[in-house]
N, C-alpha and C positions, 0 to 999 in steps of 0.2 A: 771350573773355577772354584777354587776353596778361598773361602775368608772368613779367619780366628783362631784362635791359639787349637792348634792338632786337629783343626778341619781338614777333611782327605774328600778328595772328590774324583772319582772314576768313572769315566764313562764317558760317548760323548755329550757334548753339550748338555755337562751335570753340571748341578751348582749346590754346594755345601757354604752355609754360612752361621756363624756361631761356634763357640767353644765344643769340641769334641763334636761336628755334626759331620755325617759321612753320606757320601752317595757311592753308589756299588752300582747302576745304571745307566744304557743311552736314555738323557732328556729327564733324569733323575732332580730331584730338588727337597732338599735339607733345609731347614732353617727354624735355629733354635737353640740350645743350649744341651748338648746331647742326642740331636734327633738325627736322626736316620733311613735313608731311603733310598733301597736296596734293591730293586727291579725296575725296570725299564719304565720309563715315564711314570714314574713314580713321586708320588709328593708327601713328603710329613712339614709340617708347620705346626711349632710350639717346643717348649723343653720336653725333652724326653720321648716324643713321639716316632713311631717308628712304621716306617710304610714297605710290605715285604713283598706285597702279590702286585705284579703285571697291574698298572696303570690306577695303583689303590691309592687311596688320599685318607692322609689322620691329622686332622686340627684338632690342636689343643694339647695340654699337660698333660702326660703319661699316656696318651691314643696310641692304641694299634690299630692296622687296618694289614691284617694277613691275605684277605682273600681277592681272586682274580676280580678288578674293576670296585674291589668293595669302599667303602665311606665310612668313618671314625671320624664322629665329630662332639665337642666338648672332652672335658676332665675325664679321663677313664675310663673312655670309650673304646672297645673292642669290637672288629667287625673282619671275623674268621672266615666267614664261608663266600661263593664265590657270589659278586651283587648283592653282598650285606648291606646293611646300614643300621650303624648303631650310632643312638647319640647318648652323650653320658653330663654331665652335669655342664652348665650352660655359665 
């Protein structure tokens, strides 16, 4: 289910919601204003967040969460490796 101007949502039962927000996985979830979440049961929430690795989750503005199962949470927050967790400004 995609909902907002050029929300793309692939996968099954993905859900992209917000301007530019995309899902690329099964059970994927986007939601944001450019956020992105691109592997299988995958979650980003917030603008610009973007969730890459197998079942990783980035809350908040401008979060990554690259790595397998990893966690980005707050402003900024990057969490590359597999079982990271980084939190970045609250």
């Amino acid at each position: 289910m995609a909902i907002g101007c050029r929300a793309i949502s692939n996968g099954n039962n993905s859900v992209a919601i917000g301007v530019d927000a995309q899902t690329q996985g099964g059970g994927a979830v986007a939601m944001g204003q450019g956020s992105a979440a691109t592997a299988q049961n995958s979650t980003a929430v917030g603008n610009f967040a973007a969730a890459s690795g197998l079942r990783a989750s980035a809350f908040g503005t401008n979060t990554v969460a690259s790595g397998l199962d990893s966690l980005a949470q707050g402003s900024f927050a990057a969490a590359g490796a597999q079982n990271a967790v980084a939190l970045g400004f609250q």
